[in-house]
N, C-alpha and C positions, 0 to 999 in steps of 0.2 A: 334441592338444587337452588331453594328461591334465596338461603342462605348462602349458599356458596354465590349466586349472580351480583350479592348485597357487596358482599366483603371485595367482589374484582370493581366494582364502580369505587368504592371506598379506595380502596390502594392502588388500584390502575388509572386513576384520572386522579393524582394527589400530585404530583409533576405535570399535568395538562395545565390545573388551576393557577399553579402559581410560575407557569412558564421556566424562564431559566434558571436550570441548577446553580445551588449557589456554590463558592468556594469551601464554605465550609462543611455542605453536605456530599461534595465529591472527597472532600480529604475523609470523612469520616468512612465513605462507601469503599477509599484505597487501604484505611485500614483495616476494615470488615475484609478487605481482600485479600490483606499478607497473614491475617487473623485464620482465614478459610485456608490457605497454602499451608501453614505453618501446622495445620492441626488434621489436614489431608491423611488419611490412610494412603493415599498413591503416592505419596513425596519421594519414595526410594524410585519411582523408575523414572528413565531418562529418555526423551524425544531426541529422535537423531536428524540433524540438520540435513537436507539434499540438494542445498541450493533453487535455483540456478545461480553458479556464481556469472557466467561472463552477463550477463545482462546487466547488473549495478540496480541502481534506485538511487531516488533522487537525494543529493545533497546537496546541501545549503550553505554549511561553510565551510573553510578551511581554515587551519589557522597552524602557523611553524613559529619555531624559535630562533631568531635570528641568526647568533652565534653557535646553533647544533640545526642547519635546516632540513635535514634528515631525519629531523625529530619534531612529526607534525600532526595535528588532531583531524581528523574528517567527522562532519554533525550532517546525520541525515535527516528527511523530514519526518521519517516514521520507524527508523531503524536504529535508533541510537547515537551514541556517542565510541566513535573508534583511534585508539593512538596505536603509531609504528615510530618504532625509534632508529629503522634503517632503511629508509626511503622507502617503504610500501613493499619490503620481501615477505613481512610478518605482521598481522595486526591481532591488536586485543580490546573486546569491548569494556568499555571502562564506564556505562551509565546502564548498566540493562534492567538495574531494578530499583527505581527508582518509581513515581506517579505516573510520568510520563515520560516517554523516551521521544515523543517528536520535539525538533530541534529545529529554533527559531534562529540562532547565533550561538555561536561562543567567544571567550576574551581570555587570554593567556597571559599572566606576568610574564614581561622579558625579563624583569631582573630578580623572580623569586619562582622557578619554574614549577614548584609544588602549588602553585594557585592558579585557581581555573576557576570560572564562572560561566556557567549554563544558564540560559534562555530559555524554555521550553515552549513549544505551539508555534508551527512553523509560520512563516511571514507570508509566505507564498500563496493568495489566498485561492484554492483550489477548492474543488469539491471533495477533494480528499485532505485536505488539512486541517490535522486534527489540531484539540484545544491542547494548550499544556499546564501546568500545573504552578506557576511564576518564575524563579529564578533560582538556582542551585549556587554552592559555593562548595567545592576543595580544597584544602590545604596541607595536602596529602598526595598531591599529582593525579587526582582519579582515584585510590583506590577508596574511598568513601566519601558520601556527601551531603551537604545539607540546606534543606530548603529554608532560602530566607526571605520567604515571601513574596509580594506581588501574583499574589495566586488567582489574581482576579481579572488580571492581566491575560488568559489564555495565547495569546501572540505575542513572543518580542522579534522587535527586529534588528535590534543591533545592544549589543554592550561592550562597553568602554570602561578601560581600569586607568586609572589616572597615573601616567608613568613616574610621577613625582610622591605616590600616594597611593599605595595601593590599598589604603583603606578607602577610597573615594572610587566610587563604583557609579556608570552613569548605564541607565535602561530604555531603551526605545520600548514602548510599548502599544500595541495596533491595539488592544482591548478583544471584547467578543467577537467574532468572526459573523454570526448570525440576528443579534440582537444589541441593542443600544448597554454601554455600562460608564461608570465614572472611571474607572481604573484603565487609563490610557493615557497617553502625554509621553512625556521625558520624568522619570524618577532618577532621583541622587541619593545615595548613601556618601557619609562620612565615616561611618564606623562599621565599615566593613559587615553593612548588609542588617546588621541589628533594627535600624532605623529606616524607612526611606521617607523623602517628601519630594510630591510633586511640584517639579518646578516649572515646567511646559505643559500647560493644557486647553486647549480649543473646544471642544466639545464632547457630549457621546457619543456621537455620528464618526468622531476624527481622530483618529492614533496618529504615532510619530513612529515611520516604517524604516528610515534610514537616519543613524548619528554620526557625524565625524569630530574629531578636534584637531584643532590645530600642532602640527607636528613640534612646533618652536616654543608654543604659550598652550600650557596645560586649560587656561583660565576661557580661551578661544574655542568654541561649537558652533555646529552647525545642526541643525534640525531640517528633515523632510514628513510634516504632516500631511497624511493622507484619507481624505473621506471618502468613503465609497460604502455599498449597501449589497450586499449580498442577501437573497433569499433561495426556496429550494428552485425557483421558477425565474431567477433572473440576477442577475450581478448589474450593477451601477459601478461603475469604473472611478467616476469622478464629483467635485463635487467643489465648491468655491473656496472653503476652508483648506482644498489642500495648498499648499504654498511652503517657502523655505526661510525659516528664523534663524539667527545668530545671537550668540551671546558672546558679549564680551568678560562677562563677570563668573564665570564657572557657574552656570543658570541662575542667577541671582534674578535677573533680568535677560526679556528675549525683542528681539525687533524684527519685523518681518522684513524679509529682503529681496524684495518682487519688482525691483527696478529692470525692465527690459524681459522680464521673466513674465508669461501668461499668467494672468489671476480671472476667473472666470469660472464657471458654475460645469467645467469638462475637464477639469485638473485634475490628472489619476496621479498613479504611483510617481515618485520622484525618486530617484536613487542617487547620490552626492560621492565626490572623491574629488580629493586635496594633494598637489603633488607636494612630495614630499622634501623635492631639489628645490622647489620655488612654491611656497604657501601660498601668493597671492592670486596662484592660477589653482582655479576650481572648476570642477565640471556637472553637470547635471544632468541624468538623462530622465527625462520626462513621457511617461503615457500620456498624449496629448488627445482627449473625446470627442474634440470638439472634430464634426463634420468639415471636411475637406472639399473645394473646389474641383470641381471635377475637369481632367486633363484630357487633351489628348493620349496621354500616356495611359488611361483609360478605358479607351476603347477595344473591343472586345478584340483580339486576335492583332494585337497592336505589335507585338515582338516575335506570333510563332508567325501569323498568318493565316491561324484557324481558331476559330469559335464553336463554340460548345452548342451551335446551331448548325453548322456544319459537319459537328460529329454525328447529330441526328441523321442526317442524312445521308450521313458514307455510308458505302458498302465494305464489304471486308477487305476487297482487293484492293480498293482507292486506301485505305489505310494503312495496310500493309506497307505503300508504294511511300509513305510519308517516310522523309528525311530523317534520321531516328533523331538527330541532335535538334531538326526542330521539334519534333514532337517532345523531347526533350523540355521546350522552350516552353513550350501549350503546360504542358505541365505544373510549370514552376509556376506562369503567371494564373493559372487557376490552383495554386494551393496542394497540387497534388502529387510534387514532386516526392515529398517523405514517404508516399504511401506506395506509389508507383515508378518502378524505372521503365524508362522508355523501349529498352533493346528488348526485357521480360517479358513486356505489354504487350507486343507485336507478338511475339509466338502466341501468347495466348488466345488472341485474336485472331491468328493464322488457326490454331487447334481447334477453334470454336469454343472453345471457355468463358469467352466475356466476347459481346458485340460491341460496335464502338457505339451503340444507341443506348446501351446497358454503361457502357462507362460514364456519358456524357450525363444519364440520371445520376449514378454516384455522386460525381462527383460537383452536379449543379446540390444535390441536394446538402453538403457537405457546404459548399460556400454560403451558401441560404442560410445557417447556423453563423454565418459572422457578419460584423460587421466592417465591413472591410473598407468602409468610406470615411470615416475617420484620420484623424491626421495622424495619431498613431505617435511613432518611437520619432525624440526631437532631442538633439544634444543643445547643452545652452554653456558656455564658457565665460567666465568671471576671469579678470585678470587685477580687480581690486581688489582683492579679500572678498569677495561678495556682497560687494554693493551694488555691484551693476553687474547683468548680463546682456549676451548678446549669445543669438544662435549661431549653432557654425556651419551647418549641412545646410546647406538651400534647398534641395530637391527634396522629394517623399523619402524618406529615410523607414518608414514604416514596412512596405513591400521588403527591406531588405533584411529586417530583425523579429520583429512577431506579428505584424498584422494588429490582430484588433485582439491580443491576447498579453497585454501591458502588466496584468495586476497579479502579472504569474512571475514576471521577471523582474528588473527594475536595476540590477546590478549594472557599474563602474568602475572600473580599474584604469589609473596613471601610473606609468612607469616611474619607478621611485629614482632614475636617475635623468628621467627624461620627459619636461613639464609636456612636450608635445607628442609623445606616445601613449595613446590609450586604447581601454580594450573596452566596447558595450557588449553584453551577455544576450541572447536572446534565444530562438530558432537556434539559426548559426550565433557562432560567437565571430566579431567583427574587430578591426584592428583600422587604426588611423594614426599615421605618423607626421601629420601635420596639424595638429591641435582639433580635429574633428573634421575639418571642410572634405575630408575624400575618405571611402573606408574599405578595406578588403574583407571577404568571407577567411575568417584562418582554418576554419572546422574539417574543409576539403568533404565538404557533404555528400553524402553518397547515400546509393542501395544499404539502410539498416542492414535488411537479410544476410548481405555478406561481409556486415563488421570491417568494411572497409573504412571506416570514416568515424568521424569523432560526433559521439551519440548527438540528437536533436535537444534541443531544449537545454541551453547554460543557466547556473545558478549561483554559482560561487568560483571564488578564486586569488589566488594568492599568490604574490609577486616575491622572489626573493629581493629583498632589496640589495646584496651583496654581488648579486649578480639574477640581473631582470631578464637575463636567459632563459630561466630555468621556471615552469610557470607549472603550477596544479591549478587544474581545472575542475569542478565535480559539474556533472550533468545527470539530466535525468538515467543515464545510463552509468552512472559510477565518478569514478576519476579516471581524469589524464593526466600525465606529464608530456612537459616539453623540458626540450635544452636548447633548442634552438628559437628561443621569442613566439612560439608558434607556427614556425614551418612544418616541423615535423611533431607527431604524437605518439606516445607511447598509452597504449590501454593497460590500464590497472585490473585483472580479471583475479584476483585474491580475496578481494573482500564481497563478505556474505551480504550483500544487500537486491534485495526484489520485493514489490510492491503486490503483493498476489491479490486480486479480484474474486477469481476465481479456481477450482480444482475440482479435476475429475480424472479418472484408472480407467486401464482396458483388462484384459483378462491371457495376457502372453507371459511368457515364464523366462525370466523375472517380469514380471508388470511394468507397465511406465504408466508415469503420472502425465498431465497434461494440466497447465495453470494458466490464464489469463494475466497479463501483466501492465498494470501501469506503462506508456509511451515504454513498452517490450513488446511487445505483440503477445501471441500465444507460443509457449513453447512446451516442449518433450524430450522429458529425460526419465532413465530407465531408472528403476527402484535401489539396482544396484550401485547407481552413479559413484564415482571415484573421483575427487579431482587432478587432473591432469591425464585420465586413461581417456584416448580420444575414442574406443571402443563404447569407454562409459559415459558421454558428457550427455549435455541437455543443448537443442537447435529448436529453434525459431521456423517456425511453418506457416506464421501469419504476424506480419509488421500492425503500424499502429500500436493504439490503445487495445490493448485483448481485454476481450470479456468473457463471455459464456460459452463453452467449450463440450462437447458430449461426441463419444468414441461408439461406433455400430460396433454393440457386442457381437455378433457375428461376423463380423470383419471389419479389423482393429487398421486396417489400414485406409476406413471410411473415416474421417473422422471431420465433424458439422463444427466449424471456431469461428469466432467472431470480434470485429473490434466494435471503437465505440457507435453508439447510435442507430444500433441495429446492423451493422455493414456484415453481413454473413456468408462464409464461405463453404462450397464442399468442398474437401481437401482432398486425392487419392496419395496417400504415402508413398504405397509402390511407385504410381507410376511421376510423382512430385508434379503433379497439377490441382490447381485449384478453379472453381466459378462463382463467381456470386449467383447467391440465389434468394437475395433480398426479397422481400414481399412487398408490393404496393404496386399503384395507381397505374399503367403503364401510361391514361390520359392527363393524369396529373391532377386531375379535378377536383379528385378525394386526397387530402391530405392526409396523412396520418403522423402521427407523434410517436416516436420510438424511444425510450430514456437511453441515458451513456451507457448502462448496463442491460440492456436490452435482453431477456430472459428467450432460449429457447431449450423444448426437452425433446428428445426420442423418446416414442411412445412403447410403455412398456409389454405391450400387446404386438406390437407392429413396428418393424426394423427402418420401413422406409415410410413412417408416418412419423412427420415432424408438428410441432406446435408453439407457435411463436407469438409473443408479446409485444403491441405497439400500445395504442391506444385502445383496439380490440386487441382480438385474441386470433390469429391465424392461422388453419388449417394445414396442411402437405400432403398429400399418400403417397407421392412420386419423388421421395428426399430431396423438395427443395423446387423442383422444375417448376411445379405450378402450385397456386395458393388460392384457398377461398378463405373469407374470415367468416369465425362462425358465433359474434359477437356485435352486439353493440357498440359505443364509445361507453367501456368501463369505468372512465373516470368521474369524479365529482362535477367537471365542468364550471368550473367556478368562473369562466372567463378571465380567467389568468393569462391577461397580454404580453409575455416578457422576452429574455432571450435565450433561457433554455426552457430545452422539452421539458415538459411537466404536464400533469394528469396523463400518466402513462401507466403500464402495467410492468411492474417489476419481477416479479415474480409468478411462476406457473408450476401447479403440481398435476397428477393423474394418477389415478387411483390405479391398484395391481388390480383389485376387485371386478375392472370392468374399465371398456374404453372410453363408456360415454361419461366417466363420471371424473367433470375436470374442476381446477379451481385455480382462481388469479387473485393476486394481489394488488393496487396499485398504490404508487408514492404518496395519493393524498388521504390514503386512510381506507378505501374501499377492501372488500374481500365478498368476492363471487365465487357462485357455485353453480354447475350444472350437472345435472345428470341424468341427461339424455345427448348428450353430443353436441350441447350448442342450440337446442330446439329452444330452451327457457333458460335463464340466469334468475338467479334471487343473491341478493346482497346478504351475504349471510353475519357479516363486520360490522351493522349500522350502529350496535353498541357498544364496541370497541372503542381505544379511545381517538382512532383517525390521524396516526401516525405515519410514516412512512411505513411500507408493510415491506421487513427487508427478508421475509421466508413466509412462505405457505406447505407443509408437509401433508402430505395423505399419509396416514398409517397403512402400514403394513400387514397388524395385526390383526384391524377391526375396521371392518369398511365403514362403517359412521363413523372412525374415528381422525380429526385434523389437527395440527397443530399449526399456530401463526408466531411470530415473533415481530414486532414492530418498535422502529430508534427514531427516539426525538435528537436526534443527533444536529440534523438541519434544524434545528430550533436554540441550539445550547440546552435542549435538554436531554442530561446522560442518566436519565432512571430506568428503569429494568419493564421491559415491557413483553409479555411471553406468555401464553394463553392454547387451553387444548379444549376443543368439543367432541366429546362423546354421541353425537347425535346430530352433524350436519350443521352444524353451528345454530342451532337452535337455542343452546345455553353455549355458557364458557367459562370455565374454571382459567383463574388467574392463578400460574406455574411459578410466580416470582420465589415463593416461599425463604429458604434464608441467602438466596442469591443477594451478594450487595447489587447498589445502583451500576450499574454498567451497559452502554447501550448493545444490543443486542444484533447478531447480525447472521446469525442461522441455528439452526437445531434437527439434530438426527435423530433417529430410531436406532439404536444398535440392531442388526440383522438376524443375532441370533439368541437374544436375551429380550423378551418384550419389557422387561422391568427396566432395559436401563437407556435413556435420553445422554446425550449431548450436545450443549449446547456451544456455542462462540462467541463472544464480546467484545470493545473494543478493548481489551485488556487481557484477556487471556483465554482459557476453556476451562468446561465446568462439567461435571457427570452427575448424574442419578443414577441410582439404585434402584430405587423406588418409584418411576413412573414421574417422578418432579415433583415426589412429598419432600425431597431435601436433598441439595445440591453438597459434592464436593469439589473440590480444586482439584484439578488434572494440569494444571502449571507445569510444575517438577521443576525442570531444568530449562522452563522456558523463559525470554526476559518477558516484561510487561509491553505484549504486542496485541496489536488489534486482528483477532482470526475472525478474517472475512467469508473462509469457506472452509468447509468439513466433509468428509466420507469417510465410509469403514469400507475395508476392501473384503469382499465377505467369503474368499476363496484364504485368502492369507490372514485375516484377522489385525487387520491393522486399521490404526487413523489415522488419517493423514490430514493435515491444515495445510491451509493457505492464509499465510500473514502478509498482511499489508506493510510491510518494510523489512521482514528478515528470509522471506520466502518460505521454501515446505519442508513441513516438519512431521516424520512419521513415527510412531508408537505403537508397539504392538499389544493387540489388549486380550489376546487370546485368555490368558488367563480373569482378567475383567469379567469376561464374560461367561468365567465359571461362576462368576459370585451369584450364586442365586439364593433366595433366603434361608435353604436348608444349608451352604454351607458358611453364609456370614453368622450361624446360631450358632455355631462349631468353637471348643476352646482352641482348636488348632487344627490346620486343613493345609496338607502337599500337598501342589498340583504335579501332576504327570511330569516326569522327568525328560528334557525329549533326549534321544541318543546323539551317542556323537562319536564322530569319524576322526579318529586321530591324524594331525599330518604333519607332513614332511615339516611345512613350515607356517607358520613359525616355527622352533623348538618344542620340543615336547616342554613339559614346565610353563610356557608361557599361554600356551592353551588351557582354557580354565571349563570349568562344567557349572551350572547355572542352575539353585537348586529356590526356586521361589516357595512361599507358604505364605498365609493367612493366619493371624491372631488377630483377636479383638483388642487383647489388652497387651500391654509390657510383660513379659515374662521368658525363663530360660528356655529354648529350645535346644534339645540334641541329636544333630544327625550321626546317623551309626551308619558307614558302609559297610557291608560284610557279602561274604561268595562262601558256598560251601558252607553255609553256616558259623564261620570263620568271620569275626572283625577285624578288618583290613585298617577303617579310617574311623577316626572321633572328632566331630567336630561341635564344637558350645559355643551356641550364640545369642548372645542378648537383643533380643525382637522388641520391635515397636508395632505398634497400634497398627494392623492395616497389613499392606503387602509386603512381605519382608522379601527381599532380593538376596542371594550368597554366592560368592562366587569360587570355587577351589580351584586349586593350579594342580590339581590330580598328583600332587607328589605326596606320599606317604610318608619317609620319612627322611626329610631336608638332611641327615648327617650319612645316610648313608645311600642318599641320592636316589632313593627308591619312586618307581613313578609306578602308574596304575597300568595293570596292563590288558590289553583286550579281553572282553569275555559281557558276560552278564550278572549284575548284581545285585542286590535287593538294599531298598534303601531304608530305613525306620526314623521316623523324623517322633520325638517325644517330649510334651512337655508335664508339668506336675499334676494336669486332668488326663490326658489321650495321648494315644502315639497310633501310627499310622503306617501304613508302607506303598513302600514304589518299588520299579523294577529303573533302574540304569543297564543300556546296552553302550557298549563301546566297542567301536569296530577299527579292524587295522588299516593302518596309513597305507595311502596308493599314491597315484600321479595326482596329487594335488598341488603340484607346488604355485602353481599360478592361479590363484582359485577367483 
């Protein structure tokens, strides 16, 4: 053991040492990756997509072709690159495997439509925004492409093709999201990408998050550099270096141009747009840091008439009694209109579901997480080319677009036929037809839950200039169109995009999954899902940010969801009520820290025993009603001041072996253990390397046995960090083995195979065999996506992920989980044939029978069908390494149209060492035609 403890210090702190991965060791770790895919025994089988389609994820641009604007590209932040050529009836992804598919920007020739250049590493600087890999180039329309560098760059925010020049390519680039780098500024290519030089550059601290050029003079830019500091415990918004440069000389030279424009040490995001009727009018909309004077407009209950002091003290019936439109009002001006509708909230409060003493905690503790005092969202208008500015909104314009949530948005759009029509991005998306001074909500914001309204949180958008009618919007919830400038919206629910957190099954026939979703909430859809069967879709049972999700096996219509920050619900399906049953302070005294993803599990002993993750660790035996913590403060306690939660506990596991034997993880590296119920903790991770710890697993099979996985992700470091103790964490083998660098973000036990682990990474999934002496690629037919959550469903034999931008994807691994070592020693191994029900419809012919085997190596297989002793079918296949998949259309003999016909058969699968046999049943068609 003292050797194995040698080798995990040696290779599990080799990434601690020298902090951020570098570019060249993440491109070497993506080809170790397509290296692992390509030489996969599993590559023949295929993960089948289930959505959720109508939820969307977030995108970032858009971009059409003037002269065909029906033919236009959508770039998510974590889900690719997608084009439709007929206004969004069809789409196809066109970047799926590539380094990276999160998407900072893209740029389109107008006048050579096979050329396209990709961004990667979204701009948006979230906690979810992943790195990307530099800049792509096509010249092919998407169907191949090639990275031309700026790999160091992880964030762009905008690219520019020079319409006079499309070898002259310009790159906004933010740099590391986490840590300091040289590779940020404004880059220029002349030669189409071969070359760049950086022609704009301020700092390490400072990227340049928004480019524009001049519509009339190719040689005219403008530049928006942005500083700010992101850590896992706090974001800095602003910072003095950010400010707005111009060049007159196609970046030869830059000049700042902060006439009338704040310059000050609170300067966030700036986002720029140039109309395109009149160049000399520009606009700018600015995250503004700096602390605001405090108004009457202020004061607490200034618009409903009630205070969040006031709700302590109502009773149920005094609330009830409230005007629903004002309570309406109470809502908006404390922040908690997106989460709650007013008309909802009253029943529940009539039901006894939620007190108004219990809402007035939420939703104080909810504000307390911003800062809402801030001057926030500021439009600034240039009418010289941008030499001088001047604001145009007088009043707080902030209360009306994001609050104190600027470095998430930052977009601007002018009507290309109309220098005084513009659109700011935010919350809602906003509309002013008088050069900024007055603005309307266009979004028609509503109850998420009933998809009446155009999703929260704007990001992108795209103006036809032929007609400024007709506008694509993408949001965290997908795209819209308009034809009418914004009055009315049409939801795009065709394209596969969902941000998954997290996923978890219940045990009803067919199953439904249940996922956590980025600004989705939580939703549920049936295994069977179809899209467009409204018997089969997927609905939303908890709004917000969803996180951790767990379904009472016992009764699947209990089911415990949650959004961000711990905000926890019981749900009852049947009867569609929900309550919070949050844990904490009811005095307030005791503070506690909960992270975004705040961990809770049913207890695998006890139906109505919950356990839940703040900064302790939180008890339940009454699902939810009442809490005791049966913990300490498990974190490091570093006195980390900032403005997110941090030193939290992220993760919680509990042993099958016994109730008292639980274990936590938390963000800043800790991992506990108890086993006695909470009576004693011992740190059992002090030698670990003190990562975020993003899974804690109890085995299944050996009660001393644990598994952890921890991602320097929040650090920019993507190395492989994944570790199992045999013995309570007293020692610890480090499980990297020939996994490339990829940061890690859960790992399973298969249910019915002790020998085989899976794991999930910001890039794709990985299987063992062997306990995690040596990993394969279980990829297949997946693009390069980050699977943030995993289970096997152990009645049906499936896995099912949750990816963070394409949503869930299930795979059946029943035969997987044949593989045990007596039969991967095998020159050749059928598995069990299953039978099959012939029907009405499809036709017969196009129903096919599904014949899988195992070989080690390349070699001939031959199946023989035969009845009676009698050979009916011959079939010769040339196998590859691994699980070979076959698929026959049951027809005998194609000329004289002969098909199989019911009965029982014997199969003989043979190659030049072994042959083997199976039994095929086939049964006759009934009332299937709607299956």
């Amino acid at each position: 053991m003292k050797k194995i403890l040698i080798y995990f210090m040696i290779a599990g702190f080799t990434a601690a040492l020298f902090g951020a991965t570098s570019a060249a060791e993440r491109r070497q770790a993506y080809e170790k990756h397509l290296q692992m895919k390509h030489n996969s025994i599993f590559k023949q089988l295929e993960w089948h997509s289930l959505g959720p389609y109508f939820t969307g994820g977030r995108i970032d641009d858009i971009e059409a072709y003037e002269n065909n604007p029906y033919t236009f590209y959508v770039a998510s932040a974590s889900g690719g690159l997608w084009i439709t050529e007929n206004n969004a009836n069809t789409w196809e992804p066109v970047f799926d495997h590539e380094s990276s598919i999160s998407i900072g920007d893209i740029a389109i020739s107008q006048g050579n439509r096979n050329l396209v250049w990709v961004g990667t590493g979204e701009a948006n600087s979230s906690r979810s925004s992943y790195a990307g890999t530099g800049v792509f180039k096509s010249t092919d329309g998407g169907k191949t492409w090639q990275n031309m560098g700026l790999r160091e760059s992880h964030h762009i925010g905008r690219i520019l093709i020079d319409p006079e020049d499309n070898k002259t390519v310009y790159a906004a680039a933010l740099g590391h999201l986490y840590t300091d780098n040289e590779e940020r500024g404004v880059f220029k290519t002349t030669d189409g990408g071969k070359t760049w030089k950086k022609v704009l550059y301020i700092s390490p601290k400072t990227g340049v998050v928004d480019l524009i050029m001049h519509p009339r003079n190719n040689k005219i830019l403008f530049a928006a550099s942005w500083q700010k500091d992101r850590k896992p415990w706090e974001m800095i918004e602003g910072g003095e270096e950010s400010a707005i440069y111009k060049t007159l000389d196609g970046g030869l030279t830059w000049t700042k141009k902060v006439n009338g424009f704040p310059q000050h040490g609170n300067v966030g995001r700036v986002g720029l747009a140039i109309s395109p009727s009149n160049p000399d009018v520009l606009y700018a909309l600015l995250d503004n840091q700096e602390n605001r004077p405090v108004t009457k407009e202020d004061e607490p209950g200034k618009k409903s008439g009630i205070t969040l002091e006031d709700l302590v003290r109502m009773g149920v019936d005094e609330f009830i009694k409230i005007d629903t439109r004002t309570l309406a009002k109470f809502l908006k001006e404390n922040l908690a209109a997106t989460f709650f509708d007013a008309e909802v909230l009253k029943g529940l409060v009539k039901a006894g579901e939620i007190t108004p003493t219990e809402l007035a905690e939420i939703i104080t503790e909810d504000l307390e997480k911003l800062n809402l005092m801030v001057v926030g969202a500021e439009v600034y208008r240039s009418s010289d080319g941008g030499e001088s500015w001047a604001k145009t909104y007088k009043q707080n314009l902030s209360s009306d677009i994001y609050k104190s949530y600027g470095f998430y948005f930052g977009q601007i759009r002018v009507d290309p036929k109309d220098e005084n029509t513009l659109y700011i991005l935010g919350i809602p998306l906003l509309k002013s037809g008088n050069g900024g001074r007055t603005f309307e909500n266009i979004s028609t914001q509503g109850n998420m839950l009933t998809r009446n309204a155009v999703h929260v949180d704007s990001h992108a958008m795209w103006i036809d200039p032929k007609d400024p009618r007709r506008i694509l919007l993408g949001t965290d919830g997908g795209l819209n169109i308009s034809y009418d400038a914004g009055a009315t919206w049409q939801k795009v629910d065709n394209l596969c995009l969902a941000q998954c957190y997290t996923v978890n099954y219940d045990f009803r026939r067919p199953y439904f999954i249940y996922t956590g979703l980025q600004d989705n909430g939580v939703t549920v859809g049936p295994r069977n899902f179809r899209y467009g069967s409204r018997s089969r879709m997927w609905r939303m049972i908890l709004g917000a940010d969803g996180a951790s999700v767990e379904v009472q096996k016992d009764d699947p219509n209990i089911v415990y969801a949650a959004s961000q920050f711990g905000a926890i619900y019981r749900v009852d399906l049947g009867k569609m009520s929900l309550k919070g049953i949050k844990p904490g302070s009811k005095t307030r005294k005791t503070r506690y820290r909960f992270n975004w993803l705040a961990p809770f599990i049913i207890s695998h002993h006890d139906s109505s025993t919950i356990y839940m993750g703040a900064n302790v660790l939180f008890k339940s035996g009454d699902k939810g009603d009442n809490w005791e913590a049966l913990s300490p403060d498990l974190s490091r306690k570093k006195n980390i001041d900032g403005n997110v939660p941090y030193g939290t506990i992220t993760t919680i596991a509990e042993s099958t072996f016994g109730p008292g034997i639980l274990y936590a993880g938390t963000d800043d590296g800790n991992v506990w253990l108890t086993r006695n119920g909470g009576k004693n903790w011992k740190n059992i991770g002090a030698v670990l390397p003190g990562k975020w710890v993003s899974r804690v697993v109890a085995s299944r099979y050996k009660k001393e046995r644990i598994y952890v996985t921890m991602t320097g992700y929040r650090e920019d470091d993507f190395a492989t960090y994944i570790y199992v103790s045999h013995d309570f964490g007293a020692n610890w083998q480090f499980l990297k083995a020939n996994l490339p660098d990829e940061p890690v973000n859960v790992i399973r036990e298969d249910p019915r195979n002790d020998n085989i682990l899976y794991t999930g990474t910001d890039s794709g999934v990985y299987i063992s065999l062997n306990s995690g002496e040596k990993w394969r690629s279980l990829k297949c037919n997946l693009p390069t996506i980050a699977v943030c959550d995993l289970r096997i469903h152990p009645r049906e034999k499936e896995l099912i992920i949750g990816t963070h931008g394409r949503g869930v994807f299930v795979l059946p691994v029943k035969n997987i989980q044949r593989l045990t070592p007596q039969v991967l020693s095998r020159p050749l191994f059928l598995f069990e044939i299953e039978s099959v029900h012939l029907l009405d419809y499809p036709p017969r012919g196009k129903q096919k029978i599904k014949f899988e085997f195992y070989t080690p190596k390349s070699t001939k297989v031959t199946l023989q069908i035969m009845k009676a002793g009698r050979s009916i079918k011959r079939l010769n296949i040339d196998s590859a390494p691994g699980l070979n998949i076959f698929e026959w259309d049951m027809v005998i003999d194609e000329r004289k149209k002969e098909k199989i016909e019911p009965g029982t058969y014997r199969v003989t699968a043979r190659s030049a060492r072994t042959k083997i046999e199976r039994t095929l049943k086939i049964t006759e068609a009934g009332s299937t035609r709607n299956p």
